[in-house]
FIPA-609457 format. One line per 10 residues: number of its first residue (from 0); their letters; for each residue y, x negated, z negated of N, C-alpha, C. Coordinates in nm, 2 decimals. Atoms other than C-alpha are relative to their C-alpha. Example, Ala and Ser with C-alpha at 12.3 -4.5 7.8 and 13.67 -1.06 7.14 Angstrom:
BEGIN
0> AS> -0.12 -0.09 0.00 -0.45 -1.23 -0.78 0.12 -0.09 0.00  -0.11 0.09 0.00 -0.11 -1.37 -0.71 0.11 0.08 -0.08;
// end
This chain:
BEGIN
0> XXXXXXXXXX> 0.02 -0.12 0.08 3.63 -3.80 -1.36 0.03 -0.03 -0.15  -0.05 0.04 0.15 3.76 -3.78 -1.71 -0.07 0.02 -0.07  0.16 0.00 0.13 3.51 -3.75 -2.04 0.03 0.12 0.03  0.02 -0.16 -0.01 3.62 -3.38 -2.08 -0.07 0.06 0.09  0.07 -0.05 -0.09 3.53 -3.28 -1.76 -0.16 -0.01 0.06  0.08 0.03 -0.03 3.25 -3.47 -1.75 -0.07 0.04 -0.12  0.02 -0.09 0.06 3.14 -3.31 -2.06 -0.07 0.12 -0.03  -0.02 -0.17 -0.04 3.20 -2.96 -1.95 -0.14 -0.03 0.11  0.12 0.01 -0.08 2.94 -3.06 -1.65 -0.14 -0.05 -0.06  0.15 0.02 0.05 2.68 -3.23 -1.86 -0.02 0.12 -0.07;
10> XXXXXXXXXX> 0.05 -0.10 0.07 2.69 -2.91 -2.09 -0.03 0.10 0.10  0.09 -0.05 -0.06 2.66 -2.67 -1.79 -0.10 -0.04 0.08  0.10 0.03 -0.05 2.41 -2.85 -1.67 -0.13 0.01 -0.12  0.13 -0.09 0.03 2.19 -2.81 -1.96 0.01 0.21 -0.05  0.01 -0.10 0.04 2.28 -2.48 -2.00 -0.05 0.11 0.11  0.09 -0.04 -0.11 2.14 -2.41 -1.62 -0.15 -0.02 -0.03  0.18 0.01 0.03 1.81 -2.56 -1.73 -0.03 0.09 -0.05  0.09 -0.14 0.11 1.76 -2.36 -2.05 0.00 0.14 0.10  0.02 -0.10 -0.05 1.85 -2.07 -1.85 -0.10 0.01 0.10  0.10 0.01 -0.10 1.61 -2.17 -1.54 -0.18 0.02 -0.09;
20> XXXXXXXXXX> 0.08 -0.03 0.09 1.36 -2.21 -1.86 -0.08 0.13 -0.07  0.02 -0.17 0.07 1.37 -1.91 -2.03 0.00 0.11 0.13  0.05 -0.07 -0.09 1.36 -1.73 -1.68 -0.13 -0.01 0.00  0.18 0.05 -0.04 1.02 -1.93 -1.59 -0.06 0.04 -0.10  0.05 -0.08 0.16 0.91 -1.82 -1.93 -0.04 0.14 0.03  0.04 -0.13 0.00 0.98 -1.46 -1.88 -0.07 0.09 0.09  0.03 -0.08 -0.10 0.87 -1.43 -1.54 -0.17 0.00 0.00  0.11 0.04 0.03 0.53 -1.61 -1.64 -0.05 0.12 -0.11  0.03 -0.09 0.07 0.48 -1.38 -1.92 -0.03 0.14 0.04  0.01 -0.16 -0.08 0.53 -1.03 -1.75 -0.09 -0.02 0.15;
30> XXXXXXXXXX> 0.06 0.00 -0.07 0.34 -1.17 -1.52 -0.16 0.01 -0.02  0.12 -0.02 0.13 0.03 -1.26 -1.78 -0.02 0.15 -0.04  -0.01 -0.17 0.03 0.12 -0.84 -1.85 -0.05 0.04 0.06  0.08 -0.08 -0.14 0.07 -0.74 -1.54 -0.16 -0.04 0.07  0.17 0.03 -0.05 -0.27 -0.94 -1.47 -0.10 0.03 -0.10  0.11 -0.01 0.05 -0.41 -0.89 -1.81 -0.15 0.16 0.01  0.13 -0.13 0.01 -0.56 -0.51 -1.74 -0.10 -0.05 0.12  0.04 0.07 -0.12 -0.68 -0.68 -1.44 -0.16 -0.06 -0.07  0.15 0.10 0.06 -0.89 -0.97 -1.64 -0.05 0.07 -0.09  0.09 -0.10 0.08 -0.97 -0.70 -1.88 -0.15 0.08 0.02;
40> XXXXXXXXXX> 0.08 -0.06 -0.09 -1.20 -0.51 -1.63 -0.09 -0.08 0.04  0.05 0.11 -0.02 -1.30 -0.83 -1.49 -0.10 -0.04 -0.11  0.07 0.05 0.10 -1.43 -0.95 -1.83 -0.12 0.09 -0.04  0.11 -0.08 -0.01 -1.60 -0.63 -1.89 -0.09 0.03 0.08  0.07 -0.03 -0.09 -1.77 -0.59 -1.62 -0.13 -0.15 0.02  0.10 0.09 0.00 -1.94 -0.93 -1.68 -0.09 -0.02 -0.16  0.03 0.08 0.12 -2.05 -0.87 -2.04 -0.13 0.10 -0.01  0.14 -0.09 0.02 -2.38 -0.69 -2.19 0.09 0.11 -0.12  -0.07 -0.10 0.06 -2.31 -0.36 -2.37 0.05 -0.01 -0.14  0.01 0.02 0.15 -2.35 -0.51 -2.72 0.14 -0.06 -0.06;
50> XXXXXXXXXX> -0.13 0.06 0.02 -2.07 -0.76 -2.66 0.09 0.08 0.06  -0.12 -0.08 -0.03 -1.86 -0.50 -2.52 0.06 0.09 -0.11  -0.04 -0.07 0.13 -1.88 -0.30 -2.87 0.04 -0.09 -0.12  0.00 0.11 0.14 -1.85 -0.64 -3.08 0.17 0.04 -0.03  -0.14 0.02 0.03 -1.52 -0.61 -3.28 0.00 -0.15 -0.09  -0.10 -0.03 -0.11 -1.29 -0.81 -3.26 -0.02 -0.03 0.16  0.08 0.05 -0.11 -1.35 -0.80 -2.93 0.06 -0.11 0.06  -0.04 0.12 -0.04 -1.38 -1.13 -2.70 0.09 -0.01 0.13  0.00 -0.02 -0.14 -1.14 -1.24 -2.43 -0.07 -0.05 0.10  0.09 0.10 -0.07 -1.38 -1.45 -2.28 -0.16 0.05 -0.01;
60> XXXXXXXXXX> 0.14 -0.03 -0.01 -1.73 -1.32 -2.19 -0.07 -0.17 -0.06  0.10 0.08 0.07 -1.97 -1.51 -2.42 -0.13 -0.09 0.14  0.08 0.04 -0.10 -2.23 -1.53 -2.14 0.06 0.10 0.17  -0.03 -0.05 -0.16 -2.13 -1.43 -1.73 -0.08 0.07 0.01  0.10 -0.07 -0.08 -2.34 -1.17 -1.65 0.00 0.06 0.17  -0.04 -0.03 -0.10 -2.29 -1.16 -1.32 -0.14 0.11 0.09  0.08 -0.09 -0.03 -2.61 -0.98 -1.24 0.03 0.13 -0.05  -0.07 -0.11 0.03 -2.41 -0.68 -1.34 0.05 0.05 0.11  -0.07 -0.03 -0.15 -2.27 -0.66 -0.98 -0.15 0.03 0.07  0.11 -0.03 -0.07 -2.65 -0.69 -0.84 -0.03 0.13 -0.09;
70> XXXXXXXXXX> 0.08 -0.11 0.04 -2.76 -0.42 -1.08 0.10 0.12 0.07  -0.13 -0.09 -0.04 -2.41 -0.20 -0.97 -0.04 0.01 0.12  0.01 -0.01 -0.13 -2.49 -0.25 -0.61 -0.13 0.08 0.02  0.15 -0.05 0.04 -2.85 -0.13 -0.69 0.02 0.16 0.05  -0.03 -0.12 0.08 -2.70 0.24 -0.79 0.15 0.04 0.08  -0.15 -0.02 -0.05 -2.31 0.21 -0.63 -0.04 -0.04 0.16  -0.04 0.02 -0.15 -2.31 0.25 -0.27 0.09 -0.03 0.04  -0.17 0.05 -0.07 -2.03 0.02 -0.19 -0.01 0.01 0.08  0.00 0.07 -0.15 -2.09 -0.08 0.16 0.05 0.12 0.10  -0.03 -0.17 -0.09 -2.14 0.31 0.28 0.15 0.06 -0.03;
80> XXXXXXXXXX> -0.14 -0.03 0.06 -1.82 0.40 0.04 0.12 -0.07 0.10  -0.12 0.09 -0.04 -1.61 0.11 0.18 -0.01 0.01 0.18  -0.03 -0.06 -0.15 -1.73 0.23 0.57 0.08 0.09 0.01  -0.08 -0.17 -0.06 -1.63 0.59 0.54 0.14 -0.03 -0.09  -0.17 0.03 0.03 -1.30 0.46 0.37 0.10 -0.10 0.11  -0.02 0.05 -0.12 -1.27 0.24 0.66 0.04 0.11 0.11  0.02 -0.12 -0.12 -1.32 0.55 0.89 0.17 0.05 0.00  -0.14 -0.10 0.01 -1.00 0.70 0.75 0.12 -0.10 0.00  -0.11 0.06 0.03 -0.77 0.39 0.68 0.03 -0.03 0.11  -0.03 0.07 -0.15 -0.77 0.21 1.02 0.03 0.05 0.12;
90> XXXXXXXXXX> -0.06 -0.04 -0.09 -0.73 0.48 1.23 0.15 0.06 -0.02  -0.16 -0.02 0.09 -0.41 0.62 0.99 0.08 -0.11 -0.01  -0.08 0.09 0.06 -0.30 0.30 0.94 0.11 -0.05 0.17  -0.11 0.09 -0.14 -0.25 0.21 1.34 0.10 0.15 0.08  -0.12 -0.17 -0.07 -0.09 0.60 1.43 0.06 -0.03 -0.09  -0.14 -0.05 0.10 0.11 0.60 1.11 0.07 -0.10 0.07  -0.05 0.09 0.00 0.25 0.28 1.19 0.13 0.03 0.14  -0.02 0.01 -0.18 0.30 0.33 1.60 0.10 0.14 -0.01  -0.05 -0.15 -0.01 0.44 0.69 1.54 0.11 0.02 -0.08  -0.13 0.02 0.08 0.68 0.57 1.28 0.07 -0.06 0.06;
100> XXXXXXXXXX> -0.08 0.04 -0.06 0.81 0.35 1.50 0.06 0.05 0.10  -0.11 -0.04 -0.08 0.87 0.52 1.75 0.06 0.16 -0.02  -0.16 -0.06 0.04 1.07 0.78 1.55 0.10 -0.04 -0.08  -0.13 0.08 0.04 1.24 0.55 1.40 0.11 -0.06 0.08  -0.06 0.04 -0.11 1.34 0.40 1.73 0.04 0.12 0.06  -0.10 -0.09 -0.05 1.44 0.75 1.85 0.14 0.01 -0.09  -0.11 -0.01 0.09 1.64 0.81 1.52 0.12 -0.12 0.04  -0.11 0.06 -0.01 1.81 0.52 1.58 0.08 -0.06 0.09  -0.07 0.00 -0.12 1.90 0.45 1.89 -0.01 0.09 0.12  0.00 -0.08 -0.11 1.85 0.73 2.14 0.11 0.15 -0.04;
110> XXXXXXXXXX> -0.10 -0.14 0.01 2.07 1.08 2.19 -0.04 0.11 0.03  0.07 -0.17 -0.08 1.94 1.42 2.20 0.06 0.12 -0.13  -0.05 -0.14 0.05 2.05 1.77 2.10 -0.10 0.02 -0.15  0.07 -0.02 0.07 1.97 1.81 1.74 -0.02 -0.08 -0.12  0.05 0.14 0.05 1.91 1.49 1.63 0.05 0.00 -0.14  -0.02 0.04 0.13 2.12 1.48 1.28 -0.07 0.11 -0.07  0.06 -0.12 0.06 1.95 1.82 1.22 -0.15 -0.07 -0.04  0.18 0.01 0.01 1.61 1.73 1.26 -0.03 -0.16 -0.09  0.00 0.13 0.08 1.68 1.39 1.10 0.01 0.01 -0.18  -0.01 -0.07 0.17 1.84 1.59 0.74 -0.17 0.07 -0.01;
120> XXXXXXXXXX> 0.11 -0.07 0.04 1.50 1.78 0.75 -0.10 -0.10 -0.02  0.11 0.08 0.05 1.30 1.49 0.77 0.00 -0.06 -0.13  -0.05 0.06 0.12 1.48 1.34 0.51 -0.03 0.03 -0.14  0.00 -0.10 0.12 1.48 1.61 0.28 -0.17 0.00 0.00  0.15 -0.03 0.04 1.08 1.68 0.34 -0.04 -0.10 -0.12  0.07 0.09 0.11 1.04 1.35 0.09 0.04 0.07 -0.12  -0.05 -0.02 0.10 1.24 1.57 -0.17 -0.15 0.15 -0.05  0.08 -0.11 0.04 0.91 1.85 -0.14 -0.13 -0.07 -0.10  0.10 0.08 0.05 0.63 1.73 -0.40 -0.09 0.05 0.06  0.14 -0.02 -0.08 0.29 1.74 -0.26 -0.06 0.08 -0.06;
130> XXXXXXXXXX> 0.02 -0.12 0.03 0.17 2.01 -0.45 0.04 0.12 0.01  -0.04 -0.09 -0.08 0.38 2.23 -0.27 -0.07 0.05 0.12  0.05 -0.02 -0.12 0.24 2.21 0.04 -0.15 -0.03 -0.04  0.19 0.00 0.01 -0.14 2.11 -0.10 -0.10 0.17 0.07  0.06 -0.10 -0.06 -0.25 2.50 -0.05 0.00 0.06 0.12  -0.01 0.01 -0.16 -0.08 2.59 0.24 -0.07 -0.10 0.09  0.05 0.10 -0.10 -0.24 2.24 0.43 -0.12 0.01 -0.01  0.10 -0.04 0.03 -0.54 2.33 0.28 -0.08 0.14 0.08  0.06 -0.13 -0.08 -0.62 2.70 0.43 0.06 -0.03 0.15  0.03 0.02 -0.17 -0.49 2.53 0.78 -0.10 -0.07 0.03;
140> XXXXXXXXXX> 0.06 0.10 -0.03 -0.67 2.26 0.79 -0.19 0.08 -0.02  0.18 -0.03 -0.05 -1.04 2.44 0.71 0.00 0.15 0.07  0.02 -0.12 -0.07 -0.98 2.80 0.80 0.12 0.03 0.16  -0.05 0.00 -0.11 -0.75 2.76 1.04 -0.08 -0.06 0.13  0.08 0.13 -0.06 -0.90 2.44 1.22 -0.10 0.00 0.00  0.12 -0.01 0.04 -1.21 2.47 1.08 -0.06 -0.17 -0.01  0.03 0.13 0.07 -1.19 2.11 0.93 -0.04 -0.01 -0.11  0.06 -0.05 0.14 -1.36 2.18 0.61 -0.14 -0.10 0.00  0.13 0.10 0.06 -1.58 1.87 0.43 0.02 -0.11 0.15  -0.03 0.09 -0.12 -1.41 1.64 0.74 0.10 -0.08 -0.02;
150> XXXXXXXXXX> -0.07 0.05 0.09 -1.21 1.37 0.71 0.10 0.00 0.13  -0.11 0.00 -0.15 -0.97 1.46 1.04 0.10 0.06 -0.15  -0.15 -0.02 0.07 -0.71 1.66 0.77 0.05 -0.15 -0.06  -0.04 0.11 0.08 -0.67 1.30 0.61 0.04 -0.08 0.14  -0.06 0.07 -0.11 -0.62 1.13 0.95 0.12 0.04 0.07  -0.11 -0.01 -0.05 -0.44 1.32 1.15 0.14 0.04 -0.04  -0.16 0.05 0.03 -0.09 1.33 0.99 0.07 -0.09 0.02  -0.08 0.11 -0.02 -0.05 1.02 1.05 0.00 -0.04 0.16  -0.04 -0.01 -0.17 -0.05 1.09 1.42 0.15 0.07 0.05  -0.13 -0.04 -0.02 0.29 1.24 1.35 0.10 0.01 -0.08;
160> XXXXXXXXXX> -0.05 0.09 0.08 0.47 1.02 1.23 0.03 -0.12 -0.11  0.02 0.10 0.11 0.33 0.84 0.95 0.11 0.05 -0.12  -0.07 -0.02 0.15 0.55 1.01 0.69 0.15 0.00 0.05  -0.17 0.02 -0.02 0.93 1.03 0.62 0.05 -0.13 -0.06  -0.04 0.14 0.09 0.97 0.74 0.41 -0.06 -0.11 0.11  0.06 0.06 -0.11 0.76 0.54 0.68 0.14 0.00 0.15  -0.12 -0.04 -0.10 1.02 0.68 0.94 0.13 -0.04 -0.02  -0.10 0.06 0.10 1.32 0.60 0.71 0.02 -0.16 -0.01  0.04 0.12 0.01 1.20 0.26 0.64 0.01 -0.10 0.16  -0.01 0.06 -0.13 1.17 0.19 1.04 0.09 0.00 0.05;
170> XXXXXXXXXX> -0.14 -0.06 -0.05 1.48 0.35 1.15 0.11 -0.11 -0.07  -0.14 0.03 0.07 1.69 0.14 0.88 0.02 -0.19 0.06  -0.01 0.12 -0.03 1.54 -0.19 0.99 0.05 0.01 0.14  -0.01 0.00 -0.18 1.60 -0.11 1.39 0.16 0.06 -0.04  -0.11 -0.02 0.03 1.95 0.00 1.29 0.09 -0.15 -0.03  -0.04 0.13 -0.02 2.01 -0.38 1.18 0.02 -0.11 0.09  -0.01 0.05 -0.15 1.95 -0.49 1.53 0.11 0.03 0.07  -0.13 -0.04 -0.07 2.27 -0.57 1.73 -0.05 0.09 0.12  0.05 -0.14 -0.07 2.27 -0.25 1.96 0.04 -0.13 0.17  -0.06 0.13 -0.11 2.41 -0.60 2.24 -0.15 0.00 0.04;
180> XXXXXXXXXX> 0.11 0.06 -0.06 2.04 -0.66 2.28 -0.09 0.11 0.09  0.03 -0.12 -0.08 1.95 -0.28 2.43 0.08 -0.03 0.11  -0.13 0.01 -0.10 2.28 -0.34 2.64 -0.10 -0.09 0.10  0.06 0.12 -0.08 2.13 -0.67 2.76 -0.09 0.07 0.09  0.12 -0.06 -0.07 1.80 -0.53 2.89 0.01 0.09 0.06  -0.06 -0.14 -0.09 1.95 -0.20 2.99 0.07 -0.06 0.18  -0.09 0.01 -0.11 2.14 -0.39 3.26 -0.12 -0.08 0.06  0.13 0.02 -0.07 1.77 -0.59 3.35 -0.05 0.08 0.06  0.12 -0.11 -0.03 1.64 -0.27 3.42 -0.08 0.04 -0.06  0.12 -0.01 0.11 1.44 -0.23 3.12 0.03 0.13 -0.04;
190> XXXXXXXXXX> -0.01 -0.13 0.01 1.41 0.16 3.03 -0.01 -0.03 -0.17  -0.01 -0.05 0.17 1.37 0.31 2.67 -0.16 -0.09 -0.03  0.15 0.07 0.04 1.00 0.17 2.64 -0.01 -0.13 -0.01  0.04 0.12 -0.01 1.03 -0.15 2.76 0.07 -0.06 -0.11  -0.07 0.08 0.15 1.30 -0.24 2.49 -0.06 0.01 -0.08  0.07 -0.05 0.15 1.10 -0.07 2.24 -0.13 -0.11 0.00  0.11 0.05 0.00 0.79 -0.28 2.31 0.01 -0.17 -0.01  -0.03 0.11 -0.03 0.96 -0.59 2.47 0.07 -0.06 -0.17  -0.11 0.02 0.11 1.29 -0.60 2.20 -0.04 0.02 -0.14  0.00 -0.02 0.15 1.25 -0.43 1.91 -0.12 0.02 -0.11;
200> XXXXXXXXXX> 0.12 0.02 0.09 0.90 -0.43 1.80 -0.01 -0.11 -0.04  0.04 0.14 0.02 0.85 -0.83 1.80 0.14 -0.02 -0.13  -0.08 0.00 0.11 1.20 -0.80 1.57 -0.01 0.11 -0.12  0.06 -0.07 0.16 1.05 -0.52 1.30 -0.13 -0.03 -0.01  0.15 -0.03 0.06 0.70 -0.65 1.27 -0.03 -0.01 -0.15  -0.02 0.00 0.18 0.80 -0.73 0.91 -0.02 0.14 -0.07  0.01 -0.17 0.00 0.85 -0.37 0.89 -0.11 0.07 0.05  0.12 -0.06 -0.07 0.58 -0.23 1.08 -0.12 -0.06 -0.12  0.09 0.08 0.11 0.36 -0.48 0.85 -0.03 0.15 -0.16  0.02 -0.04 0.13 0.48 -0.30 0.54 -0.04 0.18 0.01;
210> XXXXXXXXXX> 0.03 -0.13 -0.03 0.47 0.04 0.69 -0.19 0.03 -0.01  0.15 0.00 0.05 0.10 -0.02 0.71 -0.09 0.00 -0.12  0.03 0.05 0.16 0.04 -0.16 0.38 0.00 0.11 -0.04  -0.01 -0.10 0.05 0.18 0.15 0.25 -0.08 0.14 0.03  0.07 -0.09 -0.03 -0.04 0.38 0.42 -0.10 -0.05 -0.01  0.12 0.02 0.03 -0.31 0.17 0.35 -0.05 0.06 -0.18  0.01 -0.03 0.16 -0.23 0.19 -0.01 -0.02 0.15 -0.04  -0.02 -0.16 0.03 -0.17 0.56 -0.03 -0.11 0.07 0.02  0.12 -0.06 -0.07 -0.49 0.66 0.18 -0.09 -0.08 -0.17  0.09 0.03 0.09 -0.67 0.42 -0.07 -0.03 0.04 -0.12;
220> XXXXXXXXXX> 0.02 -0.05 0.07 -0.59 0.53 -0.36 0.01 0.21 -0.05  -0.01 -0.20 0.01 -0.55 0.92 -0.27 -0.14 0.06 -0.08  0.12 -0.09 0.07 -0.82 1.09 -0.49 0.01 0.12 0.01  0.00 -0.14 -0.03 -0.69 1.42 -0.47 -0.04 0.09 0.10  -0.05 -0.12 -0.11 -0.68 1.54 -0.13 -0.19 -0.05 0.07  0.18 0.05 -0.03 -1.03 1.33 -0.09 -0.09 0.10 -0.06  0.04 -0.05 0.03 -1.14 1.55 -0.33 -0.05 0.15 0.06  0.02 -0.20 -0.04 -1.04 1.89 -0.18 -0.09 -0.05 0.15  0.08 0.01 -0.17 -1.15 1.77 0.21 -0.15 0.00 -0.01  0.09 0.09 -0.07 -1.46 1.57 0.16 -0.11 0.05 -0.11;
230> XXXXXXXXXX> 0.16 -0.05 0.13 -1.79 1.76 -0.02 -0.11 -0.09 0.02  0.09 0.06 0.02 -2.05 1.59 0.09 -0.02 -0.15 0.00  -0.02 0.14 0.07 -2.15 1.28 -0.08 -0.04 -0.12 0.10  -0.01 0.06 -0.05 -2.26 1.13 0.21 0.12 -0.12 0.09  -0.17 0.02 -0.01 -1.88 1.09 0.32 0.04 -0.05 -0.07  -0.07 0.07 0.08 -1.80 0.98 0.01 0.10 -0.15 0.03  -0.04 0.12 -0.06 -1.51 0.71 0.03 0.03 -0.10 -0.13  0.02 0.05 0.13 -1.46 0.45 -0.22 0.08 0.06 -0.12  -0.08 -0.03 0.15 -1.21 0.64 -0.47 -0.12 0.13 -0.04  0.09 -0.07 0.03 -1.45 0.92 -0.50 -0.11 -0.01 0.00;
240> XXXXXXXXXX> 0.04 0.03 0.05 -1.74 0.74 -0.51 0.00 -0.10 -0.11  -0.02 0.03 0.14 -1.64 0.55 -0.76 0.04 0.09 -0.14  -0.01 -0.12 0.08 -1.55 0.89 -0.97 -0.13 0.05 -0.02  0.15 -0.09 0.01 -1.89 1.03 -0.90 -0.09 -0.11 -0.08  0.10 0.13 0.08 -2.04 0.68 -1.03 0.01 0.01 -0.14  -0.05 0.04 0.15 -1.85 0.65 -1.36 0.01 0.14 -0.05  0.04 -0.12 0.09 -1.92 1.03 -1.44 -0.18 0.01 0.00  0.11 -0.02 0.03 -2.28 0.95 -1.39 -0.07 -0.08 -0.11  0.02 0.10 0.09 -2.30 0.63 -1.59 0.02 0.04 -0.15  -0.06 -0.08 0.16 -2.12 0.77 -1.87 0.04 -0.13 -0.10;
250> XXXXXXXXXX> -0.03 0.14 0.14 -2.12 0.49 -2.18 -0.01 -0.15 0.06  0.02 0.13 -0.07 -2.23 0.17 -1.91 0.13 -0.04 0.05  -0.12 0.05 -0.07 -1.88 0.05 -1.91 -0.03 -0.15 0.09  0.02 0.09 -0.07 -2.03 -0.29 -1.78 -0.03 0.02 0.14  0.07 -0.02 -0.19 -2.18 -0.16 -1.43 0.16 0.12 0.02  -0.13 -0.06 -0.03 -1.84 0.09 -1.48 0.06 -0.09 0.10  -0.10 0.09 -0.10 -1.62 -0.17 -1.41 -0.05 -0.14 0.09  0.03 0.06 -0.14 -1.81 -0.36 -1.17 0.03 0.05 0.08  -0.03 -0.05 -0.05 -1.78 -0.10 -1.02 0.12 0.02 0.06  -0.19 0.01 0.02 -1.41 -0.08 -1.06 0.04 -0.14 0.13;
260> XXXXXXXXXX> -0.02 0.12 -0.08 -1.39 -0.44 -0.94 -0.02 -0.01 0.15  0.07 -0.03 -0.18 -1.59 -0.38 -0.61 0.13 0.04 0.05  -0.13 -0.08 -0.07 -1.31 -0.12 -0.55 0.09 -0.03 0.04  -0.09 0.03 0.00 -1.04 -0.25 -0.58 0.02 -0.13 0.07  -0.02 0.12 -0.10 -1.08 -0.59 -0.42 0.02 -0.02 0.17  -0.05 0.06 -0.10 -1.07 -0.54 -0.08 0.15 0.05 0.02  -0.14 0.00 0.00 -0.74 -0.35 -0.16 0.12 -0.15 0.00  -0.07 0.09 0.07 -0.61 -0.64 -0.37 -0.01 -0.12 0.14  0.01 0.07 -0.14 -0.78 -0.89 -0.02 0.14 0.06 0.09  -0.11 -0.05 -0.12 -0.53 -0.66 0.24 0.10 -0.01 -0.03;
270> XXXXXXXXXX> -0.21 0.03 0.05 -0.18 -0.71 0.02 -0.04 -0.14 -0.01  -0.01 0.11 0.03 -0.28 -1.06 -0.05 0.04 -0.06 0.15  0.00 0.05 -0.11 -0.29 -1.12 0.30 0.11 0.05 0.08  -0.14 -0.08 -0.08 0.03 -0.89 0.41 0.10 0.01 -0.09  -0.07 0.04 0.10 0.20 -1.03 0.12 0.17 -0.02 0.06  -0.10 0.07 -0.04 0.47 -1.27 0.25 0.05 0.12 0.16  -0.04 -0.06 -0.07 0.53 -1.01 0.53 0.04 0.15 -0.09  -0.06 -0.11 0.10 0.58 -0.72 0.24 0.13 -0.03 -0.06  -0.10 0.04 0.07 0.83 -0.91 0.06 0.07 -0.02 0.09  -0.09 0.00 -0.13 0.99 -1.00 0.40 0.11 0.13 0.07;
280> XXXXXXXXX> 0.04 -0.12 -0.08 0.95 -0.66 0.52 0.14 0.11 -0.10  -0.03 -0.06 0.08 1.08 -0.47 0.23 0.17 -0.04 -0.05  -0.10 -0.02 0.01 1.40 -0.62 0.19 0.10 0.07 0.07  -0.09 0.01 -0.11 1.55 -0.54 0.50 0.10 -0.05 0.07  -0.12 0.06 -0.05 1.70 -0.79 0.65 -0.03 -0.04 0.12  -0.04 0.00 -0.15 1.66 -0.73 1.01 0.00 -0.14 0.05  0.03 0.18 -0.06 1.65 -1.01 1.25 0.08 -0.11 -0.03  -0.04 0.14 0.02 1.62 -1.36 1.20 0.02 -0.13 0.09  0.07 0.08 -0.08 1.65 -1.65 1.39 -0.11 -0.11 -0.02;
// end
């Protein structure tokens, strides 16, 4: 190798580092961004009211008050909150999921009269905002149904189909599947079900994963439609008892955001743990060996 050349390789070679550098840098930083409102809440939620008004204020609680959570639990019904939010997530979460797949699995591999039609309409339904349809689903769901102050309008939707984007999302990954592996099984004897169960579920669970996630997420943080459904406070689920808390507290931002924190963690627990299958999931890259 001649000097020049060799040169030219020692300089791009540091000019890979610095760039690898100043990446690690920026990703580290925006990452520090994104966690600080996080430790913000965190911090307050462990301080006494006095050091919460001290300017300038501390990032570091002076003293832990962690009996801030026992007084919060005292007053914040998490446990009842975080059941009846249970009530609604887990049964939404296993129909949305099951029901998106298998219109995704129709969408994309089966044949029936209709099919591109009714496929543009699903499509298009993601283009309606939800305040479109809020009043109309509303006067079905209590005066029609007579589901009024119940939390069945929150559930069952997701008995039919889990959404369009859900549907979309399943359909695109079962689309990446060589169509050779239906063929195969088709000539076993294996019908439309058994591929679906046998074949192509065990190759989208990545997908199926995130499809959940997403309805976990959405149900969890829905405030609005919790609002209209669900009157009595015994129902309450945790995004609306946490609203009803922090309009009663008023100025106690410390048992506030304990509050806050309660909430939010077993969210933050379910992605941490359907993490590495979201990031999987969400690219779409169909099967692997």
């Amino acid at each position: 190798m001649s000097v020049a050349a060799y040169g030219r390789l020692r300089s791009k070679k540091r000019r890979d580092r610095t760039m690898n550098i100043l990446t690690f840098v920026a990703v580290v930083f925006f990452a520090l961004l994104a966690i600080f409102p996080i430790w913000w809440i965190f911090r307050t939620s462990l301080m006494s009211s006095a050091e919460i008004y001290r300017y300038p204020p501390a990032l570091i609680p002076g003293n832990w008050l962690f009996s801030n959570y026992e007084k919060t639990l005292e007053v914040f019904k998490f446990w009842k909150y975080l059941w009846n939010t249970m009530l609604i997530i887990v049964p939404s979460c296993l129909a949305g999921t099951f029901t998106a797949t298998l219109c995704g699995y129709a969408f994309a591999r089966l044949r029936f009269r209709g099919k591109s039609l009714i496929w543009a309409l699903c499509i298009g339904s993601m283009l309606l905002p939800a305040m479109v349809t809020l009043i109309p689903l509303y006067i079905g769901w209590t005066r029609g149904l007579g589901f009024s102050d119940s939390y069945w309008p929150l559930i069952l939707p997701y008995f039919c189909g889990g959404g369009a984007f859900n549907i979309f999302l399943i359909r695109q990954f079962i689309m990446s599947i060589p169509r050779e592996l239906d063929q195969a099984a088709t000539i076993d004897g294996a019908g439309y079900f058994r591929i679906l169960f046998s074949i192509i579920m065990p190759a989208i669970r990545p997908a199926m994963i995130v499809v959940a996630l997403f309805i976990f997420i959405g149900l969890w943080n829905d405030l609005l439609q919790q609002m209209i459904y669900i009157n009595s406070s015994e129902k309450y689920t945790i995004a609306l008892g946490l609203t009803n808390f922090r309009g009663q507290l008023k100025s106690d931002w410390s048992l506030t955001m304990a509050a806050t924190c309660l909430s939010f963690a077993p969210g933050v627990i379910f992605y941490l743990i359907g993490q590495r299958y979201f990031v999987e999931g969400i690219t779409l890259t169909g099967l692997k060996n």
